[in-house]
Rosetta silent file (secondary structure, phi, psi, omega in degrees, C-alpha in Angstrom):
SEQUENCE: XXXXXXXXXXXXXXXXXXXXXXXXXXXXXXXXXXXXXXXXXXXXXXXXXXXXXXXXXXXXXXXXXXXXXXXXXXXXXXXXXXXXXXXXXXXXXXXXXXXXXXXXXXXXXXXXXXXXXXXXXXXXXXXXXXXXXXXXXXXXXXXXXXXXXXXXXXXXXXXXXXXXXXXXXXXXXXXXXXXXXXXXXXXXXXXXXXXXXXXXXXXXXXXXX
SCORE:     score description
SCORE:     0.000 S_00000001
   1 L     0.000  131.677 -165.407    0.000    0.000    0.000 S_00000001
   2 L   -79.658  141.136 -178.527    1.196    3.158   -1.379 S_00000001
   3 L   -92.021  148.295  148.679    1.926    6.386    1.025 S_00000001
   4 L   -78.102  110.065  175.213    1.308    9.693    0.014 S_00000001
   5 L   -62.822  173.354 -160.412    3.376   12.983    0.608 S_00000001
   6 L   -76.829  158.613  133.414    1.752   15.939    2.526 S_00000001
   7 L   -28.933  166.991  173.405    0.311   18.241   -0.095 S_00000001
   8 H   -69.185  -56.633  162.055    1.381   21.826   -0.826 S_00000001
   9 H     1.105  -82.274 -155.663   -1.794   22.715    1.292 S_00000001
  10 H   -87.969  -17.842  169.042   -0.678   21.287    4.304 S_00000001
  11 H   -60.967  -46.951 -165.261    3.355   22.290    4.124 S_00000001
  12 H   -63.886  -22.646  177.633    1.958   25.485    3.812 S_00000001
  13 H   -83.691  -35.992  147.179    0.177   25.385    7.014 S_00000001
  14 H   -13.291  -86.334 -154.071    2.982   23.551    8.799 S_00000001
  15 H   -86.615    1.215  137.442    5.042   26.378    8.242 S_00000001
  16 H   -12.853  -80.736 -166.758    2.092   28.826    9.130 S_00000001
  17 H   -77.332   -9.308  171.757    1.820   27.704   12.666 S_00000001
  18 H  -102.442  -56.957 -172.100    5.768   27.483   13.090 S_00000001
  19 H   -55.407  -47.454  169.073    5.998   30.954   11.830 S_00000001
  20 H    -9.058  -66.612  171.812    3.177   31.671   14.097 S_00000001
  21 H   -85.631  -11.325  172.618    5.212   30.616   16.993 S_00000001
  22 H  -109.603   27.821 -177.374    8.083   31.772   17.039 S_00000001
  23 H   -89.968  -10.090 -166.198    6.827   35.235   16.341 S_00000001
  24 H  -105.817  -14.557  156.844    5.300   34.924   19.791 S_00000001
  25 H   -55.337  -56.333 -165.568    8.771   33.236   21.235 S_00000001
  26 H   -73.274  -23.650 -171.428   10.501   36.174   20.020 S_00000001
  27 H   -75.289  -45.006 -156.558    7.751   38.606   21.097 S_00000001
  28 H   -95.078  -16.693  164.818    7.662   36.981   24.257 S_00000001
  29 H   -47.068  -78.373  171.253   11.595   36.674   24.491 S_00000001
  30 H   -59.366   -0.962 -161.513   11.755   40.739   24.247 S_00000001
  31 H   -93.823  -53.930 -176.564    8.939   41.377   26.508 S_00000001
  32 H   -42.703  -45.182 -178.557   11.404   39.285   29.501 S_00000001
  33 H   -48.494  -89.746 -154.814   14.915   41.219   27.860 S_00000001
  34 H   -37.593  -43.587  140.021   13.011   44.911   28.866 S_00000001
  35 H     3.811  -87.069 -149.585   11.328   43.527   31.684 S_00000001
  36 H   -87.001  -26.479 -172.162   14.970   42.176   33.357 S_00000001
  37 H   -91.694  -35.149  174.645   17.048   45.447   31.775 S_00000001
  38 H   -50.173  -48.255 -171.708   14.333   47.884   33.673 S_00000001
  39 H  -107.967   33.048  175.276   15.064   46.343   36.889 S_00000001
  40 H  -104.336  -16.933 -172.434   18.494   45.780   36.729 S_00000001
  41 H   -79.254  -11.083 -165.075   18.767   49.869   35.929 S_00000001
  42 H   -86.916  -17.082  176.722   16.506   50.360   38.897 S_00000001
  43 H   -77.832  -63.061 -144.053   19.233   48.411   41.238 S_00000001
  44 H   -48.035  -68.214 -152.105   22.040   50.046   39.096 S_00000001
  45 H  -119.290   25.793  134.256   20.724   53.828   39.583 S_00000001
  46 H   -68.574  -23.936 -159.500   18.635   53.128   42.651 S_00000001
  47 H  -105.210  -51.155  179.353   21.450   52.111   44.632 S_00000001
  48 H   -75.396  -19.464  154.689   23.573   55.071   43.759 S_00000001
  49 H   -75.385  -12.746  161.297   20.296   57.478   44.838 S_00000001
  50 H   -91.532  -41.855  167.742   20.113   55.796   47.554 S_00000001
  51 H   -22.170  -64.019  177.287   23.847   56.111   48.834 S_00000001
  52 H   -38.252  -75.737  179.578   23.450   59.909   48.040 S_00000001
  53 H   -15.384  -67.585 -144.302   20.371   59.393   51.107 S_00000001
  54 H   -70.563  -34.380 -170.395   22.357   57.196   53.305 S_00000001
  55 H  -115.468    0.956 -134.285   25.413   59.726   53.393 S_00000001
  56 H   -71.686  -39.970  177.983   23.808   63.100   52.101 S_00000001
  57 H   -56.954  -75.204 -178.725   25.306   64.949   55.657 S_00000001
  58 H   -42.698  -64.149  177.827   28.711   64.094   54.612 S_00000001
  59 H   -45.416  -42.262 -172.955   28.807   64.939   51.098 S_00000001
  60 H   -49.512  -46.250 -173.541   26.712   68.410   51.983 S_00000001
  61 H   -43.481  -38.829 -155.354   29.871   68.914   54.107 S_00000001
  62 L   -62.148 -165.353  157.794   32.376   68.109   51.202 S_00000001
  63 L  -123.237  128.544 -160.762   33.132   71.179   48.557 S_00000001
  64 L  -151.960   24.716  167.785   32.130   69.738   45.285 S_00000001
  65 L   -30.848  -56.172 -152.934   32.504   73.265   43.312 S_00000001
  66 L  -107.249  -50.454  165.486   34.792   71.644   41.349 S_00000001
  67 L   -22.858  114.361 -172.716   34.420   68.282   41.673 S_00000001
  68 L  -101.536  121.331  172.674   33.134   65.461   39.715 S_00000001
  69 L   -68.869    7.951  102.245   31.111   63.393   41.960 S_00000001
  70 L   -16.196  -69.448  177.146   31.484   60.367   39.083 S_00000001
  71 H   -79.001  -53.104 -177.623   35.001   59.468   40.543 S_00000001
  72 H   -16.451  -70.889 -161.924   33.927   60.314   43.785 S_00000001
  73 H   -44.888  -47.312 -153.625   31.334   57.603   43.616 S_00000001
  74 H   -81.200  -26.409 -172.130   33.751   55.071   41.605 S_00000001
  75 H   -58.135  -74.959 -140.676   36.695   55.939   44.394 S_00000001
  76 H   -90.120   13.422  178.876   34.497   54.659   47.357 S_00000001
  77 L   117.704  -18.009 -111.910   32.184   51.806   45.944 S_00000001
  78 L  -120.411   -1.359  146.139   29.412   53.246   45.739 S_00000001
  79 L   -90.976  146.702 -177.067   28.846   52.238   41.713 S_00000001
  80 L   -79.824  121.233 -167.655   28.446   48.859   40.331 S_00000001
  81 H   -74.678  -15.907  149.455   31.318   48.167   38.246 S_00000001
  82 H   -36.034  -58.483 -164.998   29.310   46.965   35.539 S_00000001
  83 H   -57.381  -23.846 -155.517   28.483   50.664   35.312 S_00000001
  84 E   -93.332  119.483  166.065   32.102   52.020   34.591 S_00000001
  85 E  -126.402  122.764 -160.148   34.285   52.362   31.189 S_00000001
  86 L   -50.324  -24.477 -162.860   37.633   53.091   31.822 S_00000001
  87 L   -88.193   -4.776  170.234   38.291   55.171   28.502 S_00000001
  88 E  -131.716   98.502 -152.993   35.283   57.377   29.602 S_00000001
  89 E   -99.490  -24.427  175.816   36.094   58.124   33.196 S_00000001
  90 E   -80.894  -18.027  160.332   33.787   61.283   33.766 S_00000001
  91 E  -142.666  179.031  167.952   31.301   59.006   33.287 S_00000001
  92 E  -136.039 -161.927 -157.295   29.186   56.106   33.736 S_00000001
  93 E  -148.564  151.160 -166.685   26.622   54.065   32.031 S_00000001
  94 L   -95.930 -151.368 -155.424   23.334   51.613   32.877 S_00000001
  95 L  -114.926   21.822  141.645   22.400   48.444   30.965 S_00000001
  96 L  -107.148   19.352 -170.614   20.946   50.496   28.400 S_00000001
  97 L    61.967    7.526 -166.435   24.008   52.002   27.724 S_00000001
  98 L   -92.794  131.606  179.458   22.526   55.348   28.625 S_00000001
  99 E   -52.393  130.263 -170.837   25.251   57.933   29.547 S_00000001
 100 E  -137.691  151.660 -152.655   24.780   59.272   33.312 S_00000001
 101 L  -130.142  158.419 -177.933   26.961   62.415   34.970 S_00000001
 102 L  -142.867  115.444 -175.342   27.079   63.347   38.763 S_00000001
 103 E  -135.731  164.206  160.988   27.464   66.769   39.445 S_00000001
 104 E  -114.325  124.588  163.635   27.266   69.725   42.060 S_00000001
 105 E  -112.801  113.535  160.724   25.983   72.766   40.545 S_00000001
 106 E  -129.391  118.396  179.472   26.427   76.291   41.971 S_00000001
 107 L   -45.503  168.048  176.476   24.986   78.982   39.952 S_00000001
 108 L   -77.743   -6.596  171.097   26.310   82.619   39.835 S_00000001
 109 L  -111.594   -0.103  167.593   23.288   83.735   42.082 S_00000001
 110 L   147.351  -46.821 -170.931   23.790   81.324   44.661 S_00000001
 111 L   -52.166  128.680  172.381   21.840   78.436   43.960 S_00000001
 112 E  -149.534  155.116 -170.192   23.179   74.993   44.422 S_00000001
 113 E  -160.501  175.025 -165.576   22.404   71.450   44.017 S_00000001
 114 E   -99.498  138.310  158.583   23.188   67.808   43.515 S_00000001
 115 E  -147.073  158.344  179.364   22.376   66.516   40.237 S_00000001
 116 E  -132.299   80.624 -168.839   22.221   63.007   38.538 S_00000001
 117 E   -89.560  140.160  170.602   21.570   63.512   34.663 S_00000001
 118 E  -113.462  131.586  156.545   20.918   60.251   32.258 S_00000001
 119 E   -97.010  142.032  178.890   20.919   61.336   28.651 S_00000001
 120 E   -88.765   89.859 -156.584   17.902   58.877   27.361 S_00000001
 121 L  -108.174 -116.475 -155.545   18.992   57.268   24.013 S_00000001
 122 L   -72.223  178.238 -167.747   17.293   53.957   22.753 S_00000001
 123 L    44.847   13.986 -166.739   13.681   52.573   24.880 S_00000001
 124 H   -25.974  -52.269 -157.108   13.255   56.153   25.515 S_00000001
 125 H   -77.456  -62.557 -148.967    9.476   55.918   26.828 S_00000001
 126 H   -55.021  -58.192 -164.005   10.019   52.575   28.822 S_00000001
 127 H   -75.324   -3.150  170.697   13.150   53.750   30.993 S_00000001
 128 H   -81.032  -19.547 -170.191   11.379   57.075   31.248 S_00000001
 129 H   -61.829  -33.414 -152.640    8.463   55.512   33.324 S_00000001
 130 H   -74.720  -45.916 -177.577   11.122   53.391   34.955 S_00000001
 131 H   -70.475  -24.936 -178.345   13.050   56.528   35.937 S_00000001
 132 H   -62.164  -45.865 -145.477    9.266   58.442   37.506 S_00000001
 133 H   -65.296  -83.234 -167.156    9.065   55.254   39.375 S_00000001
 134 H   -15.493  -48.536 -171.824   12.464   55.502   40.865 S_00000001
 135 H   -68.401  -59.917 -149.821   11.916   59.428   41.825 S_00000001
 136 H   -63.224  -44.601 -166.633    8.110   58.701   43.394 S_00000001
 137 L   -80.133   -3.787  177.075    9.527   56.288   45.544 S_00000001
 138 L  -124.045   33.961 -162.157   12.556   59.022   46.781 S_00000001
 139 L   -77.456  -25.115 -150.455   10.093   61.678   46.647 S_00000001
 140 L  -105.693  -34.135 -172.961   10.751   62.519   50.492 S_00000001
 141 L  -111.820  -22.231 -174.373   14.718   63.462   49.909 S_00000001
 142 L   -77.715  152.037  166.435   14.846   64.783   45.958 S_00000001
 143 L   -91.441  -34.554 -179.605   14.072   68.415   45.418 S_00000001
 144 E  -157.198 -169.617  168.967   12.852   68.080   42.214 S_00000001
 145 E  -151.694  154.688  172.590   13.185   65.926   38.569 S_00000001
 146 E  -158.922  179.851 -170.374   12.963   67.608   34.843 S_00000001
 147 E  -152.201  145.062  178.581   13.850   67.113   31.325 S_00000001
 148 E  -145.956  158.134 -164.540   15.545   68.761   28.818 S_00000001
 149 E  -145.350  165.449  172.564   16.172   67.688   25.273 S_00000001
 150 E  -150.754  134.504 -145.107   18.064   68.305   22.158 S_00000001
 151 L   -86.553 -172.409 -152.637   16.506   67.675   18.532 S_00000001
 152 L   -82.948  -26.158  173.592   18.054   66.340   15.522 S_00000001
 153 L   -74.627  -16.244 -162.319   19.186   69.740   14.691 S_00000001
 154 L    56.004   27.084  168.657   21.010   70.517   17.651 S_00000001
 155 L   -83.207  156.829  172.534   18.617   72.971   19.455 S_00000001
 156 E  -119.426  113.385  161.227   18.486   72.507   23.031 S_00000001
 157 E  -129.511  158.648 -177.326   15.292   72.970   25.142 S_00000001
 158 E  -122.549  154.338 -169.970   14.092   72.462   28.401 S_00000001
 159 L   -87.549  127.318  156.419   10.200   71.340   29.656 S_00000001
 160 L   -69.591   70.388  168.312    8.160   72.969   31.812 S_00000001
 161 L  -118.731   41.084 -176.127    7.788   69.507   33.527 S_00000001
 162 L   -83.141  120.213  165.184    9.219   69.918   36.823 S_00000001
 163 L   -90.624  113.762 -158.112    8.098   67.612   39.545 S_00000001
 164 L   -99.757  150.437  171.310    9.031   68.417   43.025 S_00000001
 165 L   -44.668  172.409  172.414   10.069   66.274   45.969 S_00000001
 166 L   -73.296  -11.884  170.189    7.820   66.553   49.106 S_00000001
 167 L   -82.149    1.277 -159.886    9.515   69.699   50.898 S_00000001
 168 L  -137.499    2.098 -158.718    9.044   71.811   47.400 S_00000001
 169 L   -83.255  146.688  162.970    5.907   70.337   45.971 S_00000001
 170 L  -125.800  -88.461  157.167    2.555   72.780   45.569 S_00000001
 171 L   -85.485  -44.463  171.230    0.935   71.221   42.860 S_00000001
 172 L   -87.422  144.011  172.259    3.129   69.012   40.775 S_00000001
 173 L  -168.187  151.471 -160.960    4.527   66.348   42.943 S_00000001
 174 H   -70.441  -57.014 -176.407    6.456   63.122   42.990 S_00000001
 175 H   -28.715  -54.792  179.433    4.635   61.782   45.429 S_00000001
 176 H  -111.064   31.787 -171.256    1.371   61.930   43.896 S_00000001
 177 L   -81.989  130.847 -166.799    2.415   61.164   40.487 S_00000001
 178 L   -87.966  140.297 -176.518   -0.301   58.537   38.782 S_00000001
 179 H   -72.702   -8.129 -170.995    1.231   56.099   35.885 S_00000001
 180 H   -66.165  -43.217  172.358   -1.108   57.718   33.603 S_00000001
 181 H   -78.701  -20.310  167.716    0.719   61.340   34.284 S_00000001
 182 H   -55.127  -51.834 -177.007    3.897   59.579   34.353 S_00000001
 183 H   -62.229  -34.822 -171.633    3.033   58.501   30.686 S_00000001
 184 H   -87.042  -21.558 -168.144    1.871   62.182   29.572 S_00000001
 185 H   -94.053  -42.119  148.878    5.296   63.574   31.089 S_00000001
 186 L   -42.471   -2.026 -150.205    7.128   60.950   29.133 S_00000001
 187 L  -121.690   27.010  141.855    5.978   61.160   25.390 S_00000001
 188 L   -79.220    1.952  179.290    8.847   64.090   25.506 S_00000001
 189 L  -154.189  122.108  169.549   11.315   61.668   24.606 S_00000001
 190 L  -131.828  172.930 -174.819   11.312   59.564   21.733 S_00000001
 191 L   -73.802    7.664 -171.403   14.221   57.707   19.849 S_00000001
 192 L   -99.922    7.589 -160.871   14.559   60.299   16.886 S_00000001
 193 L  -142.482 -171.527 -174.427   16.055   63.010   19.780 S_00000001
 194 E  -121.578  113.945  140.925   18.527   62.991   22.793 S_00000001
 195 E   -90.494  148.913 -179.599   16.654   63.590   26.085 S_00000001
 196 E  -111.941  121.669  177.465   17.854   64.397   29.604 S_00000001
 197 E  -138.327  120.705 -179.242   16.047   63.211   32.714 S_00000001
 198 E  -114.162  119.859  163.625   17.561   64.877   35.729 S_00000001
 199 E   -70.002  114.400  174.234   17.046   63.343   39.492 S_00000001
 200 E  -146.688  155.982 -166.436   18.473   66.984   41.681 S_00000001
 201 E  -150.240  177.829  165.710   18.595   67.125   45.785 S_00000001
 202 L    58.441   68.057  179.087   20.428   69.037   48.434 S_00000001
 203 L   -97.539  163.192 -141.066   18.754   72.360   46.608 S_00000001
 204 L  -165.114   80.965  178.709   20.359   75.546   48.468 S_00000001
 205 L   -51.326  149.421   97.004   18.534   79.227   47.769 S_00000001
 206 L    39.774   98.135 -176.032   20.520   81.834   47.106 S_00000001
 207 L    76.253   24.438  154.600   22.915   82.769   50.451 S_00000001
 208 L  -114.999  122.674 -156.880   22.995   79.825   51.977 S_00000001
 209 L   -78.921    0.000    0.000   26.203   78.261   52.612 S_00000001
């Protein structure tokens, strides 16, 4: 008794349902990557906002005019060494590769602060939610968080999106940020531009040492 081979028919459906699946392996593959890179950045640049907490008397103490708080950081431990590339030493970088700077700022009128800028390159919307989360949950020690951006063109502007910690807050505030406004504050940064999402503490008015 003679066998038959499958038809075209049925090859074709074969490889239907195999394409099928492994569009939803790969789909489901990438959903796990982003998933697993969001909360390894949330240890990564959670851990160095929280240090900043844990020792915040001491640093306030230091003089950091001049000073890049980047080696500081890398001197005493207080970065993951994942984060670090030796040939770019001023800075370091999460597991999205996005560049991140540590600074003291004190303006010519007085003002000074702490600051911890990420420039926001590729996954732009996802790590910005990721970064809201991070501030709402430090909401009690940052003075504020904003964004600034710079277009394809090379203009540079900054958003009137600042959201302040709980000693500064009046209306916008970390505290009582919703993911929905989290989402509306985000959709300022997309992958065609360079965005800045700045974490800043230890704010200082004008004639205060």
């Amino acid at each position: 008794m003679c066998e038959k081979g499958r038809s075209m028919v049925e090859m074709l459906g074969v490889l239907a349902i195999i394409g099928v699946l492994s569009v939803g392996a790969i789909s489901g593959y990438s959903k796990a990557m982003m998933k697993y890179k969001l909360n390894r950045q949330t240890e990564q640049i959670g851990s160095i906002l929280d240090y900043v907490t844990l020792y915040n008397d001491e640093l306030d103490r230091e003089n950091f005019t001049s000073l890049n708080l980047v080696r500081l950081f890398q001197k005493i431990g207080a970065i993951p060494q994942e984060m670090i590339k030796p040939e770019h030493p001023s800075y370091i970088y999460d597991i999205f590769d996005n560049r991140i700077f540590i600074y003291h700022n004190k303006e010519s009128n007085g003002i000074q602060y702490f600051s911890l800028e990420i420039s926001i390159g590729s996954y732009s919307y996802n790590v910005c939610l990721n970064l809201f989360q991070m501030a709402k949950l430090r909401s009690a020690f940052l003075w504020q968080t904003l964004f600034s951006k710079t277009t394809i063109d090379g203009t540079s502007s900054q958003f009137a999106n600042r959201v302040f910690g709980d000693d500064y807050c009046v209306n916008n505030c970390l505290k009582d940020l919703t993911l929905e406004k989290m989402r509306d504050l985000c959709n300022v940064c997309d992958d065609t531009k360079t965005c800045y999402f700045y974490f800043l503490w230890n704010y200082k008015p004008s004639g205060n040492s």
